[in-house]
C-alpha positions, 0 to 999 in steps of 0.5 A: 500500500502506498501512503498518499502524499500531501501537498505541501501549502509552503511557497516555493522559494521561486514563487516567493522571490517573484512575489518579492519582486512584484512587491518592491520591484518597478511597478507601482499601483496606481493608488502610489502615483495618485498619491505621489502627485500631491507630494511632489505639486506642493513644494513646485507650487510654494517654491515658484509662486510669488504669494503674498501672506496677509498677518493682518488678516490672520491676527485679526482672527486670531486675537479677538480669540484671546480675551475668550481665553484669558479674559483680557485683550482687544475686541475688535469694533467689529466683533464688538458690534456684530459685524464680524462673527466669531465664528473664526475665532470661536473655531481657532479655539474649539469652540 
């Protein structure tokens, strides 16, 4: 009588060098590519654009926010009299 032989479920060492191969070798996926794309846009846009930043603007959101957390500051005549919201800095906050 002859015992039957079981298959082994191990990969073969060829197979497992072609499955390394196709893991690390020159192909990408395309979710790769996509996402390569943003990463190398961003720095080509900050580094050769002439843009121009506006602290004023950013300040103005930022420190109407100070007296809603130490209790003393400037509050804007905007924010004073509602024609601003504090939406802006009530966000920068967590409110």
């Amino acid at each position: 009588m002859t015992t039957p032989s079981i298959q082994s479920t191990q990969a073969t060492p060829a197979r497992a060098d072609r499955r390394l191969a196709a893991f690390a070798g020159g192909r990408r996926s395309a979710l790769e590519i996509l996402a390569a794309g943003p990463f190398a846009a961003r720095p080509a846009v900050a580094l050769s654009g002439d843009f121009v930043l506006h602290p004023d603007e950013i300040m103005q959101y930022l420190e109407p926010a100070h007296p809603l957390v130490f209790g003393s500051g400037v509050i804007y005549w905007e924010y004073f009299y509602g024609v601003r919201s504090w939406l802006v800095p009530g966000a920068s906050l967590g409110y």
